[in-house]
N, C-alpha and C positions, 0 to 999 in steps of 0.2 A: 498505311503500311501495305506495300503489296508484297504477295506471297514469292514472287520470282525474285525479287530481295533476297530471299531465304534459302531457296530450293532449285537443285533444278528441275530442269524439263520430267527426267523418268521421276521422282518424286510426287511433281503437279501429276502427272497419271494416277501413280497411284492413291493420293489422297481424292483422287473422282471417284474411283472405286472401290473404296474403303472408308464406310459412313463412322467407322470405332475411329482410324488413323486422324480422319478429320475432327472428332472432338475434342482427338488429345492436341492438334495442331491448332487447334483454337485457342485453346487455354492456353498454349504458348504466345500466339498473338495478342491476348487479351493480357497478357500480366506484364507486356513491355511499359518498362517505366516512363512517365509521364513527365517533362519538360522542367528542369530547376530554373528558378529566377538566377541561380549564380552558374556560370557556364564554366567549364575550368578545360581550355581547348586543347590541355597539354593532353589530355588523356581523352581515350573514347567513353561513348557510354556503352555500359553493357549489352551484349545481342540480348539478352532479355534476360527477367525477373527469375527464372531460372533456366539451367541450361536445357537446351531443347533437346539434346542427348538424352538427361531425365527425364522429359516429359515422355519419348520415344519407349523409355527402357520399362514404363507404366504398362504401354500397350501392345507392343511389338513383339513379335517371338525373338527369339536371341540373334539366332542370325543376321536380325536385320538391325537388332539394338547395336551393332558393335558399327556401321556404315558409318561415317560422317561424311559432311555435305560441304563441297567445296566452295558452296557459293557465298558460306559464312565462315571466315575462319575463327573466328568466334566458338560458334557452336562447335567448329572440331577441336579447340581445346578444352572447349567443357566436356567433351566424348572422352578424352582420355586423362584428365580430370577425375570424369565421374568413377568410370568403368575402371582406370586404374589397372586392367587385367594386363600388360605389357610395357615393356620399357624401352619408350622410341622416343626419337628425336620429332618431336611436333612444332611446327611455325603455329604463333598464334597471335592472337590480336589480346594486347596485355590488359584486360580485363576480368577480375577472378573473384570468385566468390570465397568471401572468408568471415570465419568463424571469431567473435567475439566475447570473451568469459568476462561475463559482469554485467552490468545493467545499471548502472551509477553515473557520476557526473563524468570520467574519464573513457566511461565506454561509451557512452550518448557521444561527445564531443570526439574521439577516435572513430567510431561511426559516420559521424559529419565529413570527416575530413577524407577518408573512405571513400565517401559515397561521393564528392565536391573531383575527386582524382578517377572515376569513372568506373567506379568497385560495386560488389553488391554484397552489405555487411548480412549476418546474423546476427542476433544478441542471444544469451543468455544469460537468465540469471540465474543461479542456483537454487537459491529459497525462493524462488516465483514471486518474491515482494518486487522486485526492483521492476517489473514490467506488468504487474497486476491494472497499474492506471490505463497503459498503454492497450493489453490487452482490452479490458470493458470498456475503452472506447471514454472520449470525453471533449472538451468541447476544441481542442486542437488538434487530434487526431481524429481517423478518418477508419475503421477498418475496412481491408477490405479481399475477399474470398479471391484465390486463384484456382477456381476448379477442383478445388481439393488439395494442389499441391504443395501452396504454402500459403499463408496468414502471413498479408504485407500492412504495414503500418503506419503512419506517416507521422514525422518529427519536425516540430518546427526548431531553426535553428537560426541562433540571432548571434551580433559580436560580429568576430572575425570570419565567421561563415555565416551568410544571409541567405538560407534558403529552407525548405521544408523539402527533407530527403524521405527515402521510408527504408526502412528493416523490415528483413524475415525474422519472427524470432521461434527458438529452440524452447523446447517443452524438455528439454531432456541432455544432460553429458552426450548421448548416442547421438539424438538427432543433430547437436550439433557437429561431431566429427564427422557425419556421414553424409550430412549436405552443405559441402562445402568442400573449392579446390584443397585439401590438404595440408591449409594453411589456418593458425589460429592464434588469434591475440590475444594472451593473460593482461586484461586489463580493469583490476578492483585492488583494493586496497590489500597489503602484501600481508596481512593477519587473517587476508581469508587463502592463501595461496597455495597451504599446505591441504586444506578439507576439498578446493576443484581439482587441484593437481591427482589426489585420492580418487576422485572420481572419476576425471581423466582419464589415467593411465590407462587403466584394462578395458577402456571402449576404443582407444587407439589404437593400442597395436591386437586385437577381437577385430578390427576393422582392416587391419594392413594383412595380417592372417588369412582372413576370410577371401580376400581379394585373391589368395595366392601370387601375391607379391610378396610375401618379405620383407625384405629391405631394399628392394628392385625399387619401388619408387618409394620417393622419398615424401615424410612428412616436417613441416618448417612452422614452429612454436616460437612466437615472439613474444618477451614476460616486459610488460611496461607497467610500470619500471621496475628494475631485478635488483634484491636486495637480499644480503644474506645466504649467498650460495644458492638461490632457490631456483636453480637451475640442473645442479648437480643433486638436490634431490628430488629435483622432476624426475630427471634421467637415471639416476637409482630406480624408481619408480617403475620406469617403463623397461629397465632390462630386466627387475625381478618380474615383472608381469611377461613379459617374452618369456623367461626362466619355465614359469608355471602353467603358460600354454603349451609349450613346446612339450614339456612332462605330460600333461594330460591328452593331449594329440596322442605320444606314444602308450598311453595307458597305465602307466607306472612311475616309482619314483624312480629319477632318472639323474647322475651326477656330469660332472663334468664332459669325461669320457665319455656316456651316451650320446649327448649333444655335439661333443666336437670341444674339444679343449680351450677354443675361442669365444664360443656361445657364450659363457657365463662373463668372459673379462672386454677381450681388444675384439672382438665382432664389430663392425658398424651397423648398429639395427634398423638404419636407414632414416634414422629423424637427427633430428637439427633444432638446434635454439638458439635463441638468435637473443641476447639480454640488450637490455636499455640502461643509459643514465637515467635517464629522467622520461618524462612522457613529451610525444608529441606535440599533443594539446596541452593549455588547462583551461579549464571550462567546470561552468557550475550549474549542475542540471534544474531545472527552473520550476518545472513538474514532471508529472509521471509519462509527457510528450512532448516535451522540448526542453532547450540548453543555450545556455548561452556560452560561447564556445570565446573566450577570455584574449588566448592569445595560442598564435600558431608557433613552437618554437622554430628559432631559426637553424639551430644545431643539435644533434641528436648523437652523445658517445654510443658506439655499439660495438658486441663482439659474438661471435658466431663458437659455439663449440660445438662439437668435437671440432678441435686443431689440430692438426697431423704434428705440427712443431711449435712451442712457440714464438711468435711473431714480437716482429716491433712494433710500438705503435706507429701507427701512417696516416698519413690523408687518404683519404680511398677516395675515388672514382674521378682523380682527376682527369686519368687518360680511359676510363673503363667505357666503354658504351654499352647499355641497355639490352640484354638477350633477350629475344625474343621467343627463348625456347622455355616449355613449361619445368625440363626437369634442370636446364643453368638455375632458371630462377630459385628454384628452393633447395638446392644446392648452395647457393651464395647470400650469405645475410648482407651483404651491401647491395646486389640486384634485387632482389624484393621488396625489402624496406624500399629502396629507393620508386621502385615501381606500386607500389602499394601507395605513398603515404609524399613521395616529392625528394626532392635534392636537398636535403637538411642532416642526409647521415657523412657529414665532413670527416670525422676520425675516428677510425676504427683504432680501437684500444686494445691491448697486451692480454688478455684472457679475462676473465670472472672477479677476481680480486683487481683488475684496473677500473672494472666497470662498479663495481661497489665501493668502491674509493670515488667513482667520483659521482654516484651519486649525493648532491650536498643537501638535498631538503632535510635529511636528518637533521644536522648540524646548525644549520639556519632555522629550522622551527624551534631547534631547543632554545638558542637566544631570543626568537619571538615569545614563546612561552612563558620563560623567564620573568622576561620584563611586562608581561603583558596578562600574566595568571588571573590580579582582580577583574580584570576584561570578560574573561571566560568561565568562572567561576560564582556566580551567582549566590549569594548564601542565603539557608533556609532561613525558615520564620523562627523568631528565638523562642526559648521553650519558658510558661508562664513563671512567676515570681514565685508564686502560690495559687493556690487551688482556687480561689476567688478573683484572680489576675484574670479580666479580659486578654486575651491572647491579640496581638495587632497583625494586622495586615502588612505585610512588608511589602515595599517596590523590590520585585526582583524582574524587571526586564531591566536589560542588561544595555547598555550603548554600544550603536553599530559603531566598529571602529575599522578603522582603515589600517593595512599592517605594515605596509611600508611608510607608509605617515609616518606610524611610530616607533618607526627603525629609528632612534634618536641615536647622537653621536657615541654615547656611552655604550648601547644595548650594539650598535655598531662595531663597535671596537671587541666585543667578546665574541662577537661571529668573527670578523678577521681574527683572532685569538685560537678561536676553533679551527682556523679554516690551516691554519699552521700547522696544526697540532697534525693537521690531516697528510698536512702535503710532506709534512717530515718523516713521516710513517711509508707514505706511497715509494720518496726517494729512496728509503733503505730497502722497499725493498722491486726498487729499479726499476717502477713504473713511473708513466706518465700522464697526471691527470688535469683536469683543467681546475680552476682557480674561482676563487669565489667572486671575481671578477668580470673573468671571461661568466662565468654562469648568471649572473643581472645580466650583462651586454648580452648574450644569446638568447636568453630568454625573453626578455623583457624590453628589449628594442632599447635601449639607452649605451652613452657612450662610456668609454672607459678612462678619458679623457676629457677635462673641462680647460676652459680659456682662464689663464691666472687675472684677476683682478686687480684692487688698491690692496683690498685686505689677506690676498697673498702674495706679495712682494717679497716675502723672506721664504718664500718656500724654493730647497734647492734643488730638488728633481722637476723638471722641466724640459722639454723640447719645443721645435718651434713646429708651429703647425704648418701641414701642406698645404703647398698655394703659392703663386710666380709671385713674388714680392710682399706675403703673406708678414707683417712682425710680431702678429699674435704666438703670442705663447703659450704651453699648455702645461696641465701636471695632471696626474693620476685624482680620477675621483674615488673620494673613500666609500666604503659601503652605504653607511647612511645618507649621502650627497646621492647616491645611483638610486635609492630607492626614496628618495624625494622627488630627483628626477622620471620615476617611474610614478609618480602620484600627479604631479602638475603640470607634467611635460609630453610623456609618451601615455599617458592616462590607461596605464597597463595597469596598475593595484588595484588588489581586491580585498574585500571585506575579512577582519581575522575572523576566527571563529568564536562563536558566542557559547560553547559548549566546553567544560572540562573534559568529559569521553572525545575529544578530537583526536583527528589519526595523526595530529601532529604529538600526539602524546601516545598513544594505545600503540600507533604503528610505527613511528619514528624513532620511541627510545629503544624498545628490545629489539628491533628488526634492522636497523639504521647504525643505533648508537653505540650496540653492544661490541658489533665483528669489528668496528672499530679501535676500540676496547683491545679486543683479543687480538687484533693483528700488530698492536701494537707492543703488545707485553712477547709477541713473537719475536721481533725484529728488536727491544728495547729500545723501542723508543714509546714510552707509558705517555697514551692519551689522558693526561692528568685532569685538563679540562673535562673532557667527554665524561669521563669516571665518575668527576664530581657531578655532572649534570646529571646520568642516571641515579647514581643517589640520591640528589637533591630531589626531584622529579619520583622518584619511588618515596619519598618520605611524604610529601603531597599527596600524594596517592595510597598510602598505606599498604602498597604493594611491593613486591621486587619484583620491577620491569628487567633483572638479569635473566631470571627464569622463563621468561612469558615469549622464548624466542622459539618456536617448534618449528622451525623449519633448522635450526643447527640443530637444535635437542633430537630432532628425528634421523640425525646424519650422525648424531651422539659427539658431537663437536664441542656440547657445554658441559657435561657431566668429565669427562675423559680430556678436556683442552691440556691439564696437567699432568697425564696418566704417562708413567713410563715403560716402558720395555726395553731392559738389558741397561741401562741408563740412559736412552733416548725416549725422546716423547714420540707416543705413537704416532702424534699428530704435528710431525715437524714441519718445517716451512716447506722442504722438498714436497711434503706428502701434501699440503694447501695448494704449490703449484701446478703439481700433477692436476687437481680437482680443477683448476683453472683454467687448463687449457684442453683435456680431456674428455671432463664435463661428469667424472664422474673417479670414484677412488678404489681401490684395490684395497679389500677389509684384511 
């Protein structure tokens, strides 16, 4: 690598003359990332392992920290990235450092795909388990020192991504919002969402404050995948945390009026959330340094709140081209995503309640569950006859099973079943969401159409297939045929779970099954199926997975979903859509 790459001319002087300027300009040379076996040419790779703006702002007195260097543009969007202190129009080269919450199978494989698009992730875990292995180093990882300025890591990553990338990781909420462009990805299972989101908030905007920015620049939170409003009480979140800095700044307690009669409601505080259907990857992390990264999905529903109005749903970016600018980017949850992660976010969806409508792994794992409980549930050693009763040994390893294998035609037909109940609910209330259909074919690479045989001759939904003289005919493949075809075919299935505590159960029924439930009893049209599945599934369990939902319970949306005022419900549909496309409600 040589230096005039990086620097110009007045620069190279001064680091002759400056023995401190040049130890920090080293360790910026020294932590440039090291060559992937998978090369992904759509994107660059990062000017370096961190931004050389930060390395500079270590050693430099101020004046000279705020310069950027033309010869990288790179490094001048990490400068105003980092530094944050002004809100200008910057050309950059789209490469950005972003912040990771979690440290699991989804964030390893979000990571990969990250880093595969020419990004440079952070992880964090919160309970310091999830990167404890990684940390102490072990026989696939590599640690290794940048100088002091960050602890880089290296993951091997197999599957759909084949290469060994590395992460910085975060010891802390703080260190990760503060090193990194501005951007952060909620990606861990939706039952930890409410306890990061907690600690989240008041190091974000402690951090946008501090900068003396505001809401001058903007910060951009992407929840993969968003479940349960838990978007709108991120964003709750961070305006009572604005609320309570702003108070303590002024030294008192301070109402509406003090701050500005916008402060507490319609203010724009300058962030952005950007929810998911589903996740980009799925992927299953292998050990505590690498992952096997399953399948890349091909489509990704997403919607961006705060909405000034709301929207219909659309195809996004068919005509849009790619800004180049750091503050379009986090501004636009279709530019980001798209520049972050690839061309997979096709439709942008009707606000908050489109995108939790169409998240389906709720609905689809209750039916795997279902049929598949002895799989997962292992039973103890039985307890002796009598006291003189040698007690036996039981086999309780459990058979690896495959879950689409065992989508049989029966356990089939109760997902399509659910998957109605779903779309009946969305219609009434005039969204549009995708189909338990479309979600195998996008995710899973398989078609949504098969060729009619001998033994479907009487089937009367059929078209002919494309092709100049083509007389093959086709008809709709049913769920359990796509997830056959995803076991023998596209050799996309994965192993179910061999655990009863699975988050297809702990996270699926309250966080998934429930706002189903409830938006249903909104619009009348009663998720009858869903209802029964969380009871059924709570009586296995000895629990009521109705209550176990705190991220509504903390927005008071379960205790109050029936509460009236004057004869209206406090929480009418108007007051849900408002939350939907604003990102947040007026108590």
């Amino acid at each position: 690598m040589n230096l005039h790459e990086f620097f110009p001319i007045p620069w190279i002087l001064y680091i002759v003359m400056s023995p401190w300027l040049t130890k920090a300009t080293a360790a910026f040379v020294a932590s440039d990332r090291s060559s992937s076996s998978l090369v992904m040419p759509s994107r660059p790779r990062p000017c370096s392992r961190r931004s050389f703006s930060s390395a500079l702002k270590l050693t430099l007195p101020g004046h000279l920290a705020t310069v950027s260097s033309g010869s990288c543009r790179k490094s001048s969007s990490r400068l105003y990235a980092s530094n944050n202190t002004r809100d200008e129009d910057l050309s950059f080269s789209p490469s950005l450092r972003v912040g990771i919450v979690g440290a699991g199978s989804i964030a390893f494989g979000t990571s990969s795909l990250l880093y595969s698009m020419g990004h440079d992730p952070m992880i964090w875990s919160p309970s310091g388990m999830g990167t404890r292995e990684l940390v102490e180093g072990g026989s696939h990882g590599q640690k290794q020192q940048n100088n002091g300025l960050d602890m880089i890591f290296d993951i091997q990553s197999t599957g759909a991504l084949q290469h060994k990338f590395r992460v910085r990781v975060a010891s802390s909420a703080q260190e990760l919002v503060r090193s990194n462009d501005n951007v952060l990805v909620v990606a861990l299972p939706v039952n930890g969402h409410k306890m990061v989101m907690e600690k989240l908030a008041p190091e974000i905007i402690k951090w946008k404050m501090e900068q003396n920015s505001g809401n001058k620049v903007l910060t951009h939170i992407i929840i993969s995948s968003h479940a349960s409003l838990g978007a709108v009480f991120f964003m709750q979140l961070l305006r009572e945390e604005r609320r309570k800095y702003l108070e303590q700044r002024l030294g008192r307690q301070s109402g509406p009026k003090d701050l500005g009669e916008n402060d507490y409601e319609d203010v724009d505080i300058g962030i952005r959330i950007t929810a998911w259907g589903t996740t980009a990857v799925t992927a299953r992390k292998t050990s505590g340094n690498s992952v096997n990264v399953l399948t890349i999905r091909q489509s990704v529903d997403f919607c961006t709140v705060p909405s000034a109005d709301p929207i219909e749903p659309e195809a996004a970016g068919e005509t849009e081209e790619l800004s180049d600018n750091l503050s379009d980017l986090l501004r636009d949850g279709y530019q980001l995503c798209t520049t972050l992660f690839g061309k997979r976010f096709q439709y942008r969806r009707g606000g908050l309640l489109a995108i939790s409508l169409s998240n389906l792994n709720p609905q689809n794992h209750l039916g795997i569950v279902l049929g598949n409980m002895s799989r997962m549930d292992p039973p103890p050693p039985p307890p002796p006859i009598s006291t003189s009763t040698d007690v036996p040994k039981p086999e309780i390893s459990m058979e690896p099973w495959y879950q689409g294998k065992n989508i049989t035609p029966n356990i089939g037909r109760l997902m399509e079943a659910l998957d109605r109940e779903r779309i009946e609910i969305a219609d009434a209330l005039g969204i549009e969401v995708r189909t338990i259909y479309q979600h195998f074919s996008w995710s899973f690479h398989v078609p949504m159409e098969t060729p009619i045989t001998d033994d479907d001759a009487d089937t009367s939904e059929s078209s002919s297939a494309s092709g100049e003289g083509s007389a093959v005919r086709m008809r709709p493949t049913t769920v359990s045929e796509m997830n056959q075809q995803m076991h023998y075919y596209a050799k996309t299935d994965v192993l179910g779970p061999a655990v009863a505590n699975s988050r297809y159960v702990l996270e699926d029924v309250p966080y998934g099954l429930v706002l189903t439930v409830i938006l249903g009893k909104l619009v009348n049209r009663p998720a009858v199926l869903h209802e029964s599945g969380i009871r059924i599934v709570s009586a296995m369990y000895g629990r009521d997975f109705i209550t176990e939902n705190d991220l509504l319970e903390g927005l008071g949306l379960i205790d109050n979903q029936d509460r009236k005022v004057d004869g209206e419900l406090l929480f009418n549909l108007d007051k849900w859509r408002e939350m939907a496309y604003t990102g947040y409600f007026k108590a």
